[in-house]
N, C-alpha and C positions, 0 to 999 in steps of 0.2 A: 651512446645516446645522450644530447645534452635536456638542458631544460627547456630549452623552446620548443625540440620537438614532442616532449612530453605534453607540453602545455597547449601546441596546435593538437593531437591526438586528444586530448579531453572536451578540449570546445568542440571537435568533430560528434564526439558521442552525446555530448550535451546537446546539437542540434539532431542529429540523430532519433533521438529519444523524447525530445519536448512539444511533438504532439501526442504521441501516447501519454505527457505528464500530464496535458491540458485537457485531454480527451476523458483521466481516471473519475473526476468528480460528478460528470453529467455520467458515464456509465454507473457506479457506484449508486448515484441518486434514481436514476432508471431502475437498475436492478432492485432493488429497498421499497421504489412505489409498486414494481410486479408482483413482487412479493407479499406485500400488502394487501395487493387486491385480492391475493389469491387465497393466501392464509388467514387475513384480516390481524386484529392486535396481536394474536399467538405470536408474530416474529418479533416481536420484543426480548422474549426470553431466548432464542436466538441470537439474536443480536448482542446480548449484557453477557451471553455462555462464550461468543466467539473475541469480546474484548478481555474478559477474564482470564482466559486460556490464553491470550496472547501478551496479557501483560504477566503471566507467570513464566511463560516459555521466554520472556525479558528477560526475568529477573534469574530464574533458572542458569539460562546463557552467560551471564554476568557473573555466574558467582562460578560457572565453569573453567573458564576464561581470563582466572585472578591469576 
């Protein structure tokens, strides 16, 4: 396998995949306003539990990983 065809196989997947990249933000924002409606501010403290746990399961992985 040289490097070109590595390099045509990655732009494949990049096209592939880059409406579901452009599609994450408006679902993301959809899902966060449902939410909203339905639980009112309470998803806040959801929201700061689900970035907290993900930025330890980070740093967790990294120090796994040395």
């Amino acid at each position: 396998m040289n490097h070109m065809l590595v390099d045509v196989e990655n732009m494949a997947k990049i096209y592939f995949h880059l409406p579901q990249l452009m599609q994450f933000p408006v679902i993301m924002l959809a899902g966060i306003y449902m939410i909203y409606t339905s639980v009112g501010i309470a998803f806040i403290g959801g929201v700061f539990s689900v970035i907290i746990i993900t930025m330890l399961v980070s740093v967790i992985t990294k120090v796994l990983f040395r």
